[in-house]
C-alpha positions in Angstrom: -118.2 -8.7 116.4 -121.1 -10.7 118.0 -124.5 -8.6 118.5 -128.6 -9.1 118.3 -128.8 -10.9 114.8 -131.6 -10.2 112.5 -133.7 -13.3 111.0 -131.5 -12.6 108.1 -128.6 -13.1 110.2 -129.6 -16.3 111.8 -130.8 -18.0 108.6 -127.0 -16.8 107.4 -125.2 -18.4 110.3 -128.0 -21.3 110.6 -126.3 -22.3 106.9 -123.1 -22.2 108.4 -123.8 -24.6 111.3 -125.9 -27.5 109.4 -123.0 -27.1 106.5 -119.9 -27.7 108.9 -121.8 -29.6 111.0 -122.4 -32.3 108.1 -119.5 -31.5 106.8 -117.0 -33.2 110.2 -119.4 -36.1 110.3 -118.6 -36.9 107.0 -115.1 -36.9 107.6 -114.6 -38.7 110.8 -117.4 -41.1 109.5 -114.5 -42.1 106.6 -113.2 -45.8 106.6 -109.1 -45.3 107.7 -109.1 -41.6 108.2 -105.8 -39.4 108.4 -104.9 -37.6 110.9 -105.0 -34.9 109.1 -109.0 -35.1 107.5 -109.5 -35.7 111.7 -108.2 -31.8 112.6 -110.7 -30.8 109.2 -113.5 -33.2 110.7 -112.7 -31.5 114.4 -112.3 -27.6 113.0 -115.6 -28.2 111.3 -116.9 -29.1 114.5 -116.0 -26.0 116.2 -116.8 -23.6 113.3 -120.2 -25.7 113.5 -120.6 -24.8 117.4 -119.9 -21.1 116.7 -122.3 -20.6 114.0 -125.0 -22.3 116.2 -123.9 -20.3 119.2 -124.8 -17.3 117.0 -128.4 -19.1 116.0 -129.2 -19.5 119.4 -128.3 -15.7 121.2 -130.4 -14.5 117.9 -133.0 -16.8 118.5 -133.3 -16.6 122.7 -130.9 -13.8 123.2 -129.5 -16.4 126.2 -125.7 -16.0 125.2 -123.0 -13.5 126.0 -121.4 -11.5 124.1 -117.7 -12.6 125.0 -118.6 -16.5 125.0 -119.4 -15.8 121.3 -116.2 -14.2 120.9 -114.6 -17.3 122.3 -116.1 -19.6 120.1 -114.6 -17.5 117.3 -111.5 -17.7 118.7 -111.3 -21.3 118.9 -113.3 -21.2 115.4 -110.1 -19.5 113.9 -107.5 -21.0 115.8 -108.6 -24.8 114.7 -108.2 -23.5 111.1 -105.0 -22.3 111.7 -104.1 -25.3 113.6 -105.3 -27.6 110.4 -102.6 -25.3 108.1 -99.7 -26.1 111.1 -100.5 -30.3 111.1 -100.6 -29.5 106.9 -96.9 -28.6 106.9 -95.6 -30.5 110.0 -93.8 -33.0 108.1 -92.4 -30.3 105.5 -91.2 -28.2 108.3 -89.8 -30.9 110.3 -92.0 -30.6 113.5 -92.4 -34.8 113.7 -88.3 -34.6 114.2 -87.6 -31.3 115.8 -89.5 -31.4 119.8 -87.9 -27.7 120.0 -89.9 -26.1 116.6 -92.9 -27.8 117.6 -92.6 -25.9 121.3 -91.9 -22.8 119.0 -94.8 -23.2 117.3 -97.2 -23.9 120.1 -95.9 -21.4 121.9 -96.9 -18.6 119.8 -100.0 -19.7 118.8 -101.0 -20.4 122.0 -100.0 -16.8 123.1 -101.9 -14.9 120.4 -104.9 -17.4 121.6 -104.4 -16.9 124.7 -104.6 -12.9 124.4 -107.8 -12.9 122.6 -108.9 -14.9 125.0 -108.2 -12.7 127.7 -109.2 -9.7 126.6 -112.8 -10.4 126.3 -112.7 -11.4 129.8 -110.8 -8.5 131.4 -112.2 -5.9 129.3 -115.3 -4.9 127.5 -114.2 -5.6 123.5 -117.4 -6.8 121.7 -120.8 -5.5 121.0 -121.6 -3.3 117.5 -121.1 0.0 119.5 -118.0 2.2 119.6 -115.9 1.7 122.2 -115.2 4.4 125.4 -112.4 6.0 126.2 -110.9 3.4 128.6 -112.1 0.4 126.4 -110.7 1.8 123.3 -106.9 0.6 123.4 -108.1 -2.6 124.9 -110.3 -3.2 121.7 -107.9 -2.1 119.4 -105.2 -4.4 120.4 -108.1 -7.3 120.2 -108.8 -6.6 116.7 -105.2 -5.8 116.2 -104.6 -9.9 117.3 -107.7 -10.6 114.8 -105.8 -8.9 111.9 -102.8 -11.0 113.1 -104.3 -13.9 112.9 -106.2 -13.5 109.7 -103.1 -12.0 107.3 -101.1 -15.2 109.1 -103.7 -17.2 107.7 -104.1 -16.0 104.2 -100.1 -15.9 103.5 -99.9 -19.4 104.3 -102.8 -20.3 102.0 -101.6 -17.7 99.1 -97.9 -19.5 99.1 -99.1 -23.0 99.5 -101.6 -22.7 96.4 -99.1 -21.3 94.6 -96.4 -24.4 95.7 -99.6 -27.1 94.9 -99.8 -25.7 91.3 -96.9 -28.9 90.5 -97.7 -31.3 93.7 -101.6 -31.5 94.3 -104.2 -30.6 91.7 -107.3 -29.2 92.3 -107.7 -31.2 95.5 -105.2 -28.6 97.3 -106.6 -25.5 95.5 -110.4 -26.2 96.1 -109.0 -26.6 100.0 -107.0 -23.3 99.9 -109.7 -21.4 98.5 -112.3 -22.5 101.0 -110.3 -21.2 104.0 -109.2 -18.5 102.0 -112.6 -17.2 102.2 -113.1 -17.8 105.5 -109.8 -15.8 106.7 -110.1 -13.1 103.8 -113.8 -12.3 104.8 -111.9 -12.0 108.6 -109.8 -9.2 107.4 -112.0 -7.3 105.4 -114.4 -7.2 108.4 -112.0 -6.7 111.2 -109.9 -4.1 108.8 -113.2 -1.8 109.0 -113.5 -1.8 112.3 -109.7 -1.2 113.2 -110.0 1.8 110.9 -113.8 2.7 111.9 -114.1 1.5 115.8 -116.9 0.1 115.2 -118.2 -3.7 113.6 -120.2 -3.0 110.5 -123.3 -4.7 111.2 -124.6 -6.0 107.5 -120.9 -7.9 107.2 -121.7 -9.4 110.3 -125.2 -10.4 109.5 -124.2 -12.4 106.4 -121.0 -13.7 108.2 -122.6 -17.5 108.4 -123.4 -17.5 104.5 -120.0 -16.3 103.2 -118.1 -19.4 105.5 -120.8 -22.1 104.6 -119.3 -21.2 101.5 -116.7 -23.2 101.7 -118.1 -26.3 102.6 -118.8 -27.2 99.3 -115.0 -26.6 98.0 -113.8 -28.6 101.6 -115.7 -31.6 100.9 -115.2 -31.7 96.9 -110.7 -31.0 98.5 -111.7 -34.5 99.4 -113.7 -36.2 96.5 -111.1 -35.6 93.9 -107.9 -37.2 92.5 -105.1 -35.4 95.5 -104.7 -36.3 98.8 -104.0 -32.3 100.2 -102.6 -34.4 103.4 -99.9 -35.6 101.4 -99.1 -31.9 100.6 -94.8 -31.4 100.5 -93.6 -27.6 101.4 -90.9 -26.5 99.5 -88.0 -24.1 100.4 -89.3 -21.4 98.2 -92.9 -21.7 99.4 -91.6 -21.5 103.3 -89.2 -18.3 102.3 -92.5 -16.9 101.2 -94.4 -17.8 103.5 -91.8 -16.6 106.3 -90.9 -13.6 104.5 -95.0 -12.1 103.9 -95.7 -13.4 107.6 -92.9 -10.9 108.6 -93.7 -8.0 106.1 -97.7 -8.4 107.3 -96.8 -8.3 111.3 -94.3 -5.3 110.8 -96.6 -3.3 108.8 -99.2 -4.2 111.8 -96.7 -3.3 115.1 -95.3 0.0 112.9 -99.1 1.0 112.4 -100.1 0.8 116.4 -97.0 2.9 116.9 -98.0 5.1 114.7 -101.6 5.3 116.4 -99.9 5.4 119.7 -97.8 8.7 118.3 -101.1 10.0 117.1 -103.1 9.9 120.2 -100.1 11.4 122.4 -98.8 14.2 119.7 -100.9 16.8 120.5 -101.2 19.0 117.6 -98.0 17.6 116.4 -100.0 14.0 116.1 -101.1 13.4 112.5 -97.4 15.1 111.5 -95.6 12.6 113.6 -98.1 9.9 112.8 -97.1 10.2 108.9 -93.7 10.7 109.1 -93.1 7.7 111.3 -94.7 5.4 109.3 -93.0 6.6 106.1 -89.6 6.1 107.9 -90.4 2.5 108.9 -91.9 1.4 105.7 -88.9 2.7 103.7 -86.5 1.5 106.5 -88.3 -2.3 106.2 -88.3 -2.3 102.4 -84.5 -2.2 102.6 -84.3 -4.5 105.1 -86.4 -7.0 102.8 -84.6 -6.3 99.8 -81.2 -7.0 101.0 -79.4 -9.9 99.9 -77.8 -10.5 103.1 -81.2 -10.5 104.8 -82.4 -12.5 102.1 -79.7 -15.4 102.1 -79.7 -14.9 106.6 -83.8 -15.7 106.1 -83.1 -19.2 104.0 -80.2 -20.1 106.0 -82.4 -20.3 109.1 -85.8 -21.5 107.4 -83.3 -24.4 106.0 -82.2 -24.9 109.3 -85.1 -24.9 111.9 -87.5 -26.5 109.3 -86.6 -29.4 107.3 -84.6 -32.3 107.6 -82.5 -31.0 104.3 -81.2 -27.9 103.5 -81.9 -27.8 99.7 -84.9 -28.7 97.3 -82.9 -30.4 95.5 -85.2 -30.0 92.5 -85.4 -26.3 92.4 -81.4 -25.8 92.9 -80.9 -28.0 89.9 -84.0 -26.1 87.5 -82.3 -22.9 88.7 -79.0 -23.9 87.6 -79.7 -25.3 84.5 -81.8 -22.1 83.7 -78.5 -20.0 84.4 -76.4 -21.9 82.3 -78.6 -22.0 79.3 -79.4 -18.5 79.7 -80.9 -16.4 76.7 -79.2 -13.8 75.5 -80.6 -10.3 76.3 -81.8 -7.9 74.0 -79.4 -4.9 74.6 -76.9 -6.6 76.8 -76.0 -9.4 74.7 -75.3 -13.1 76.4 -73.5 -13.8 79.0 -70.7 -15.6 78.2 -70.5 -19.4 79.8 -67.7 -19.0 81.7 -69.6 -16.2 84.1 -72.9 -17.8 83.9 -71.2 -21.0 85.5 -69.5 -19.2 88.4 -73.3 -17.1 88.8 -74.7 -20.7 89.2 -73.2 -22.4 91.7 -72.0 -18.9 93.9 -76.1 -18.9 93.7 -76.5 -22.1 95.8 -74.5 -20.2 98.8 -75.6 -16.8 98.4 -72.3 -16.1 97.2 -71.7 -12.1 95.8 -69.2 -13.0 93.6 -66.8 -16.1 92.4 -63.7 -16.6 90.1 -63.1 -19.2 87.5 -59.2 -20.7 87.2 -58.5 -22.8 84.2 -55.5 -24.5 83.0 -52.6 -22.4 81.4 -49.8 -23.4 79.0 -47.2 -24.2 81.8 -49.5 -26.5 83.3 -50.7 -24.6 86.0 -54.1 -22.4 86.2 -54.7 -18.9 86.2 -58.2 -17.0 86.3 -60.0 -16.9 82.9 -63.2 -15.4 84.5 -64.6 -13.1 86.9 -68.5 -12.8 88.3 -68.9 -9.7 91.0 -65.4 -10.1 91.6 -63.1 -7.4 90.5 -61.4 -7.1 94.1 -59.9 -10.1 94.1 -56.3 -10.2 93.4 -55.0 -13.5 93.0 -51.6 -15.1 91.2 -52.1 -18.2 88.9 -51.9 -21.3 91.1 -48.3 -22.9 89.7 -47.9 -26.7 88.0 -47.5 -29.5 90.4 -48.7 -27.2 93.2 -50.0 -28.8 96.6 -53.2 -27.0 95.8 -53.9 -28.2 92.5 -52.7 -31.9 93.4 -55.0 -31.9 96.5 -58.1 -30.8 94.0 -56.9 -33.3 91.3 -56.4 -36.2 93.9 -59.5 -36.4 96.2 -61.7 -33.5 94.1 -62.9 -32.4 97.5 -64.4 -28.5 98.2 -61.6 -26.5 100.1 -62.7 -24.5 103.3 -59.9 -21.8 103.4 -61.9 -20.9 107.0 -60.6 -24.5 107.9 -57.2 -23.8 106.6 -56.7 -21.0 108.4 -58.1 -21.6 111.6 -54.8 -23.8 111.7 -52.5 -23.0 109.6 -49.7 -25.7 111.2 -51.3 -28.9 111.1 -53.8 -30.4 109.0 -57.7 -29.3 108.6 -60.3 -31.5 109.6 -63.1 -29.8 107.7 -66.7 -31.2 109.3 -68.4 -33.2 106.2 -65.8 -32.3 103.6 -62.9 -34.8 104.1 -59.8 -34.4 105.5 -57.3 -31.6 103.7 -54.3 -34.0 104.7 -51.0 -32.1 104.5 -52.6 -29.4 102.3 -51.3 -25.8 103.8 -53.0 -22.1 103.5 -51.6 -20.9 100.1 -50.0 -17.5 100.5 -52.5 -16.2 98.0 -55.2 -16.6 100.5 -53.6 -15.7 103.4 -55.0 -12.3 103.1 -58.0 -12.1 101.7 -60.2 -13.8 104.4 -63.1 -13.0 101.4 -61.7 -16.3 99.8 -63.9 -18.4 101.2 -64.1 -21.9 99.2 -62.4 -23.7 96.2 -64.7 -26.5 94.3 -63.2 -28.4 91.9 -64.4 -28.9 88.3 -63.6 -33.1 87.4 -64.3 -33.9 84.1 -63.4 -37.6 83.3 -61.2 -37.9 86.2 -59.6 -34.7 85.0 -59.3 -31.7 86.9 -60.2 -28.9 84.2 -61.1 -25.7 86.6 -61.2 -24.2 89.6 -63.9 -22.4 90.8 -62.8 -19.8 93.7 -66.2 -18.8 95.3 -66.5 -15.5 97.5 -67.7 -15.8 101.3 -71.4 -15.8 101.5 -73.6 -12.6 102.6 -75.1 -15.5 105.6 -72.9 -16.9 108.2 -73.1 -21.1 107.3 -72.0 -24.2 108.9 -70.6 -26.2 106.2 -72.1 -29.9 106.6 -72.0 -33.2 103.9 -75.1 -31.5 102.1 -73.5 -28.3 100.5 -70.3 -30.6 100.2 -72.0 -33.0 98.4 -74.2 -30.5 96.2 -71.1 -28.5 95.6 -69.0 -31.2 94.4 -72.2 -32.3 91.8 -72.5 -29.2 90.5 -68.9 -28.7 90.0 -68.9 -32.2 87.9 -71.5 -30.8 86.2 -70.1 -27.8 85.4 -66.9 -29.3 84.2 -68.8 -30.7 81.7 -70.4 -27.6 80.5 -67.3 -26.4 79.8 -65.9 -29.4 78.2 -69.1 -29.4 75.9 -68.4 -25.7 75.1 -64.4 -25.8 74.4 -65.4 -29.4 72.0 -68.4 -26.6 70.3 -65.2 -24.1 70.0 -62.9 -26.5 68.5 -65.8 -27.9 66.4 -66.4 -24.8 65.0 -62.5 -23.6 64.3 -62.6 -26.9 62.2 -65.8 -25.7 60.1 -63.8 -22.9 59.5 -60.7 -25.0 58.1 -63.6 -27.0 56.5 -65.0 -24.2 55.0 -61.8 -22.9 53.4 -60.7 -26.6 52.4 -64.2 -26.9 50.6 -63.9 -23.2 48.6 -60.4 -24.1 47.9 -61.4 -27.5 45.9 -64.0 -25.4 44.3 -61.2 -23.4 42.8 -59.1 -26.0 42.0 -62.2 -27.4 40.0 -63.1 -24.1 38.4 -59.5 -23.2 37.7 -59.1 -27.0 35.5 -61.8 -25.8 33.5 -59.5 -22.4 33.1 -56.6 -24.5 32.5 -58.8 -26.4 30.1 -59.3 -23.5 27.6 -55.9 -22.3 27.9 -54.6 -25.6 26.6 -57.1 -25.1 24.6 -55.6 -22.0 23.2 -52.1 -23.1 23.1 -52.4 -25.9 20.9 -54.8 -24.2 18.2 -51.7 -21.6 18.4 -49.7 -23.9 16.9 -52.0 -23.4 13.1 -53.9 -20.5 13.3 -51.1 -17.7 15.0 -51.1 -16.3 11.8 -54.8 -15.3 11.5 -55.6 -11.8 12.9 -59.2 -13.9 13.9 -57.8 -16.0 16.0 -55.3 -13.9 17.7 -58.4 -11.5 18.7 -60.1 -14.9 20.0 -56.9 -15.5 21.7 -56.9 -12.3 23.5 -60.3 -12.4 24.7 -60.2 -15.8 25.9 -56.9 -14.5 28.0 -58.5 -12.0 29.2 -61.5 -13.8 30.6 -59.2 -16.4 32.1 -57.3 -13.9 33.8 -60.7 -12.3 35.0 -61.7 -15.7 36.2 -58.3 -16.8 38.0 -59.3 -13.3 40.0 -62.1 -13.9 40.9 -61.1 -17.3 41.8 -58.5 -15.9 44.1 -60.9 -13.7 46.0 -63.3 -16.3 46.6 -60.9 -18.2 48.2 -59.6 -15.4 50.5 -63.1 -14.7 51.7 -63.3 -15.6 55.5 -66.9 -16.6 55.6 -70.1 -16.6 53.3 -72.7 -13.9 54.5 -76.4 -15.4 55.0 -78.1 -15.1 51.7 -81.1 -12.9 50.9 -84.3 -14.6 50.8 -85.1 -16.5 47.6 -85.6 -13.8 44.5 -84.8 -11.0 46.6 -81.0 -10.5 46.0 -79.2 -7.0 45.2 -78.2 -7.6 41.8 -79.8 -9.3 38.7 -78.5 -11.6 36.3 -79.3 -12.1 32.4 -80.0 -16.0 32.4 -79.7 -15.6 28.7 -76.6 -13.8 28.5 -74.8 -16.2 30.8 -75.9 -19.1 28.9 -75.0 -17.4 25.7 -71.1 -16.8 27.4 -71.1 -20.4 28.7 -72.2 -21.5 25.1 -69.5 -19.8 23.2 -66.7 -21.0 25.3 -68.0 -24.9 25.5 -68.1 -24.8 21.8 -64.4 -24.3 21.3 -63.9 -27.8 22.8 -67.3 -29.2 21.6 -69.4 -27.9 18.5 -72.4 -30.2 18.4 -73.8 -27.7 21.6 -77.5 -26.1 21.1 -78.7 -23.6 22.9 -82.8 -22.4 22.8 -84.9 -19.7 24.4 -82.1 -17.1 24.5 -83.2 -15.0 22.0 -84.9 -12.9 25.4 -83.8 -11.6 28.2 -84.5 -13.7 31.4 -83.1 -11.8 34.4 -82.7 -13.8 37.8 -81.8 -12.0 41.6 -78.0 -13.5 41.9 -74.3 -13.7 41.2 -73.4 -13.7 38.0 -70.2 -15.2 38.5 -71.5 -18.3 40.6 -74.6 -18.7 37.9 -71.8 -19.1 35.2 -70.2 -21.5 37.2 -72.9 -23.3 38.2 -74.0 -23.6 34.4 -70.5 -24.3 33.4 -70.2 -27.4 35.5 -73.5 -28.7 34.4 -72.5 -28.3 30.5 -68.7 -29.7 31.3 -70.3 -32.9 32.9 -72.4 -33.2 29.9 -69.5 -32.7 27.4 -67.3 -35.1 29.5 -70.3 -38.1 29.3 -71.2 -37.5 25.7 -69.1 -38.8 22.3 -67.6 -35.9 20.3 -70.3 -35.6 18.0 -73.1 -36.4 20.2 -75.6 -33.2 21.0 -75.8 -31.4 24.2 -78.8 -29.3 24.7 -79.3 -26.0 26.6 -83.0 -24.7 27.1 -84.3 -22.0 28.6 -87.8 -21.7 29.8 -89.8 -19.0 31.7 -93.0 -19.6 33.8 -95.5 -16.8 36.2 -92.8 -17.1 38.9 -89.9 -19.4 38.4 -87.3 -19.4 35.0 -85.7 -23.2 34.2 -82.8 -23.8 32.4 -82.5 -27.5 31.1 -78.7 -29.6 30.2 -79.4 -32.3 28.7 -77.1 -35.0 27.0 -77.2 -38.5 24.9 -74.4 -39.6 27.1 -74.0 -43.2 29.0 -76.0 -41.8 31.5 -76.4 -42.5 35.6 -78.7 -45.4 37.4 -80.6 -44.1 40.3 -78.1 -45.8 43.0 -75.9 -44.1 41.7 -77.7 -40.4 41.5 -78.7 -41.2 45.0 -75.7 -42.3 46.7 -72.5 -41.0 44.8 -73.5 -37.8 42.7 -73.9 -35.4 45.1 -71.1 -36.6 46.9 -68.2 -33.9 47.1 -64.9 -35.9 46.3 -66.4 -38.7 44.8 -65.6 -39.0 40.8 -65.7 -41.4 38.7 -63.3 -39.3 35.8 -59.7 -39.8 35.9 -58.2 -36.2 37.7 -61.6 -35.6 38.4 -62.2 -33.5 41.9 -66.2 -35.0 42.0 -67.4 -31.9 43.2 -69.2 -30.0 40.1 -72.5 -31.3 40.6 -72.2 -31.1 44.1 -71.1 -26.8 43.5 -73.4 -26.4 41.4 -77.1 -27.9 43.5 -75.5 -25.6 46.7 -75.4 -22.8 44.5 -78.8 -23.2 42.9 -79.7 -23.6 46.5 -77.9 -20.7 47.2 -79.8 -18.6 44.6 -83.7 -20.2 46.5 -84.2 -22.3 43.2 -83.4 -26.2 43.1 -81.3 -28.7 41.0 -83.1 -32.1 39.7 -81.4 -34.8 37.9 -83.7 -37.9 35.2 -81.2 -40.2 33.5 -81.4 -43.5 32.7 -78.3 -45.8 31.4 -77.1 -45.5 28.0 -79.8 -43.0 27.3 -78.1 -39.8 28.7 -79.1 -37.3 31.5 -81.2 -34.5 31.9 -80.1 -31.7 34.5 -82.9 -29.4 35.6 -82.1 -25.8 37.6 -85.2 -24.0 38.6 -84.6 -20.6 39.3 -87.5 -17.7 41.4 -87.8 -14.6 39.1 -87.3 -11.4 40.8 -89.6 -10.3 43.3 -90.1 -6.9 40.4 -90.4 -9.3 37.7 -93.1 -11.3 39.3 -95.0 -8.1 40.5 -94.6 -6.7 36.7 -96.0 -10.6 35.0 -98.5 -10.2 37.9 -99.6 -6.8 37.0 -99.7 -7.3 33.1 
C-alpha cells in the first residue's frame, strides 16, 4: 500500500521506473513490431508511470494516496491484459465476439472495483484500518489477492505448456511477471491476514519488479518468439481448473471471516468448521470425473476452434496401449487397454469389446468398467453388423432412438439409412455409441462405448477421431492375434525341432543296435560278449527314455547363467562313455587328458550328446583306419575338449553358409542337424563351439566349456 517512502524506497522504485521506462522504448522502437511486444512496450509504460509516481510523492510528498493506488491498478491490470492478447488466438477470442465480451467483462469488473473503492472509501495508507473502513479494505485487498493468484496460475501452466513449444524465450517471460505477481501476493497476503501493509516490503517494492526487466528484454533477444505461444487443452484445463480452486478458496475464506465477526462467542467455532466443510465439499467437487470431463467439454467449447489436441489424444493413447505391466497387478491385457483408450477420448466410465464368433457373428470378448451391461452377441448377416461393415461409420444409439421409425440423420456422422434400434439397446439408454474397428476393409470388432459422465454434442471432430482411432485399434489387435498365432507356431516349431533331434539321436541308437545284431551272429557264444550285449541294451533302452521325455517336454526353462547350473558333469567320464561306444564301430579313436576329473555345471545327458555328434561327424568323414582324436584340456576358468579328424575336411563357404544349417546334410539319410544340436547346446551350457578345417586335411571341432563357479573360486584360492 502507498505511504511516505524512505530514500531507500525511492531509490527502489526509482530502478523500477528508468528499467521499464527503457525497457517500452525499446520495444516500440523495434523495426515491424507485433502486436503483442506493443501491449509489453505499453505495460512497461504504465508500470514505468507507477514507479515514478511513487519517486515523486517520496520526493515532494505532492501525490495522493489513492491516485497511487490507481496507477497500481492499471500497473497490474496491463500485465494481465499482456497474458489475455498471449492466449487470444489459443482461446479463440479473434473468432468468438461473445468470449472476448466474457473476457472484458470480468476483467473490467474486478478493475473497475478497485478502482472504486479507493474513491468511495478510505483503503490505503500503512495504518490499520477503523471500524467502518475495515470491510471496505478487506474486500480491496481481497480483489488484489484475486488478481494476483489469477495471474500466477496462468504464468505457472503456461511455463509448464512452453517446456515443448518456446524455449527459454517463454520461460525468461514467465518468470519475470511471475515475480512481479508473486511478490503481489506475498505482500497483500500479510496484510489480508495482519490489516495492515508491512512497510519494509513496500519500500523495496520498485527493486524486486525492476527485476524483471532484465528477463523481459533477454524473452526478446533469444531464439522464441513468446507471441507465437500455442495453448493447449491441458494447459487451459489447468489453468481454468487452479483459477477456480484459488477464487473458491478466496469467497469460502470471506465467508468464513463474515461468520467470525457476527458469531459472537460462537465465532472462531463456526469460523473453522465452515471452512473445513467447504474445503472438503470442493475437493470432491474437483475430483469428480463428471466435473472433470463437464470442465473440458466447456473449455473445448468456448475456447478453441477444435475440440481436441490432437497431439496429446494420440500420445495418450498410444501410452495406454503400450502400457507396462505393473508390479503386483500384472498387465493389462490388450483387449481392455484398447477399450480404456478410446472410452478415454469421451470421458467414457466404461466400454465393451465384440469380436467375431464361430457362426460369423460377434459376441463380447472384453469388458472395461462394464460389468452392468447385459448384452446378446450381435447375429451373422445382422443389419447392425452390415451397417458397421458397409459404411464403418460411429453409431449414435441417442439418434436411433430419438426415432425409432424412420431413419437417423445423426449431425456429422452420416446417415444410419434403414439401420433400426436393435432390441438389445432398447433398454439400456447407457449404450451410448458403437465404433467400428476396420482393418483392411474388414470389420474385425466392435467397440460398444458407455455414455459419457459430460453431456456432448456429437459433431464431425469426435466422428472423425473416433473412426481413426478405431482403425487404429483394429490394427492393434490384428498385430496382436498375428503375435498369438506366431507364437502357437514357435510352439509347433519348437516340438518339430526336438522331435528331429530325436530322430537324430535315436539313428545313432539304432546304429549300435545294428551294431549288436550283426556281431551276434559270431560271438553269441562268448559269455564276453553277451555281457557287452547286455549293457549296450541297456544303455540304449536308457537313451530311447530319455529320448522320449525330451520330446514330451512342453517348453525349455531359461537356463542358469553360464557355470552356475544345479548339477555337475565329469567331462572325463562322459568322454570316456562316448569313447568306448564309438570304438565298437571305429577303433583307430584316441582319447587324452582323461586320466582327471574335469567337472563342468550341466546336463549330462545333453553333454554326451553333444560330444557324440561331434565324434559321429568325425567317424563319418574319416577312412576306417584313419585316427580320430579326443583331447581334453583345462585352463584358470574355462575346460576345452578338442575332436579332431584327418577326414576330407570343409571349405570356409561351406562352414559358413551350410554347417550350421539344421536340415542341411550332405550324408545320404542324413537329418543335418548334429552340428547344429550340438553349438545350441554348448551355447546352452555358456561355453562356445568353433570349427578350423581345411580340404583334404580334416577338421578340428573346438567346445569351450566355463568351469564351475566352486571350481574357479577353489583354482583361485589355491
Amino acid at each position: 500500500m502507498p505511504g511516505m517512502l524512505s530514500t531507500i524506497g525511492m531509490v527502489s522504485h526509482l530502478m523500477a521506473a528508468l528499467g521499464f521506462a527503457a525497457l517500452g522504448l525499446i520495444l516500440a522502437m523495434r523495426r515491424r513490431p507485433t502486436g503483442f511486444r506493443l501491449s509489453v512496450a505499453l505495460a512497461s509504460f504504465i508500470t514505468a508511470f507507477w514507479a515514478a509516481g511513487h519517486v515523486y510523492a517520496a520526493r515532494f510528498g505532492a501525490a495522493d494516496a489513492a491516485l497511487l493506488i490507481q496507477l497500481e491498478t492499471l500497473r497490474t491490470a496491463a500485465w494481465i491484459a499482456v497474458l489475455v492478447v498471449l492466449q487470444r488466438r489459443s482461446w479463440g477470442l479473434a473468432d468468438r465476439p461473445s468470449s472476448v465480451f466474457f473476457v472484458a467483462l470480468l476483467l473490467g469488473f474486478v478493475i473497475a472495483l478497485q478502482i472504486a473503492l479507493p474513491m468511495l472509501f478510505d483503503v490505503g495508507g500503512m495504518a490499520p484500518p477503523t471500524a467502518d473502513q475495515s470491510r471496505a479494505a478487506l474486500l480491496f485487498v481481497t480483489t488484489r489477492l484475486v488478481v494476483a493468484i489469477s495471474g500466477l496460475v496462468l504464468l505457472h501452466n503456461l511455463y509448464i505448456n512452453s517446456k515443448q513449444t518456446e524455449g527459454w524465450s517463454f520461460r525468461l517471460f514467465a518468470v519475470a511477471l511471475g515475480v512481479i505477481f508473486a511478490y503481489d501476493l506475498n505482500l497483500y497476503t500479510l496484510q489480508f491476514l495482519l490489516g495492515v501493509a508491512n512497510p519494509e516490503l513496500v519500500e523495496i517494492r520498485g527493486a524486486v519488479n525492476a527485476l524483471a526487466v532484465p528477463l523481459l528484454f533477454l524473452s526478446f533477444r533469444t531464439d522464441g518468439e513468446v507471441g507465437r505461444f500455442q495453448l493447449s487443452h491441458q494447459a487451459a484445463f489447468h489453468t481454468v481448473s487452479f483459477s477456480m480452486i484459488g477464487l473458491y478458496l478466496i469467497i469460502m475464506s470471506l465467508l468464513a471471516y463474515g461468520l467470525k465477526m457476527t458469531g459472537g462467542d460462537w465465532g472462531q467455532l463456526l469460523q473453522v468448521t465452515f471452512l473445513a466443510i467447504t474445503v472438503i465439499a470442493g475437493a470432491l467437487v474437483m475430483l469428480s470425473p463428471r466435473f472433470r470431463a463437464e470442465l473440458k467439454v466447456r473449455i473445448a467449447r468456448n475456447f478453441y476452434r477444435y475440440r481436441y489436441d490432437y497431439r496429446v489424444e494420440w500420445l495418450r493413447f498410444i501410452e495406454t496401449i503400450d502400457a507396462a505391466p505393473s508390479d503386483q497387478l500384472g498387465q493389462q491385457p490388450i483387449r481392455e487397454r484398447l477399450i480404456e483408450a478410446v472410452a478415454a477420448v469421451l470421458d467414457c466410465p466404461g466400454g465393451a469389446l465384440l469380436e467375431p464368433a464361430e457362426d460369423g457373428g460377434f459376441e463380447v470378448t472384453a469388458r472395461w468398467r462394464w460389468n452392468t451391461l447385459m448384452m446378446q452377441p450381435v447375429a451373422a448377416g445382422s443389419d447392425f453388423a452390415a451397417f458397421l461393415q458397409d459404411s464403418a461409420r460411429i453409431v449414435d444409439f441417442d439418434s436411433l432412438r430419438r426415432d425409432a421409425d424412420r431413419p437417423a440423420q445423426p449431425a456429422g456422422g452420416g446417415s444410419h439409412g434403414s439401420l433400426q434400434l436393435p432390441e438389445w439397446a432398447l433398454a439400456d439408454r447407457s449404450i451410448w455409441l458403437a465404433v467400428p474397428l476396420s482393418h483392411r476393409d474388414t470389420l474385425t470388432g466392435i467397440l460398444i462405448l458407455q455414455r459419457s459422465l459430460a453431456a456432448r454434442d456429437l459433431n464431425w471432430e469426435d466422428y472423425d477421431l473416433l473412426r481413426t482411432l478405431g482403425r487404429q485399434g483394429a490394427s492393434y489387435l490384428a498385430e496382436a492375434e498375428t503375435q498369438a498365432r506366431l507364437d502357437e507356431a514357435k510352439t509347433f516349431d519348437e516340438f518339430n525341432r526336438r522331435f528331429a533331434f530325436v530322430m537324430h539321436d535315436l539313428k545313432n541308437v539304432v546304429s549300435q543296435l545294428g551294431l549288436v545284431a550283426r556281431n551276434a551272429e559270431r560271438h553269441a557264444d562268448k559269455p564276453e560278449f553277451r555281457a557287452d550285449m547286455v549293457a549296450t541294451l541297456n544303455s540304449s533302452v536308457t537313451k530311447m527314455n530319455d529320448l522320449l521325455a525330451l520330446l514330451g517336454r512342453h517348453g525349455d526353462a531359461k537356463p542358469p547363467p553360464p557355470g552356475e547350473q544345479d548339477g555337475e558333469v565329469d567331462l572325463a567320464r562322459t568322454a570316456t562313455i562316448v569313447t568306448a561306444a564309438i570304438r565298437r564301430q571305429h577303433p583307430a579313436i584316441a582319447l587324452e587328458g582323461a586320466e582327471e576329473s574335469l567337472f563342468v555345471a550341466g546336463d549330462a545327458d545333453r553333454l554326451e550328446a553333444m560330444l557324440t555328434h561331434l565324434v559321429q561327424n568325425a567317424v563319418d568323414a574319416s577312412a576306417p583306419d584313419a585316427v580320430i582324436r579326443i583331447a581334453l584340456e583345462r585352463s584358470a576358468k574355462t575346460v576345452q575338449l578338442v575332436v579332431s579328424d584327418r577326414g576330407h575336411g570343409m571349405s570356409k563357404a561351406f562352414i559358413r553358409e551350410e554347417l550350421f544349417k539344421p536340415f542341411r546334410s550332405t550324408k545320404d539319410g542324413g537329418f543335418g542337424i548334429g552340428a547344429f544340436e550340438a553349438r545350441e547346446i554348448a551355447r546352452m551350457h555358456g561355453g562356445r563351439l568353433q570349427v578350423a578345417s581345411k580340404p583334404g586335411e580334416g577338421s578340428s571341432f573346438t567346445i569351450t566349456l566355463p568351469l564351475p563357479a566352486r571350481a574357479r573360486a577353489h583354482r583361485e584360492s589355491a
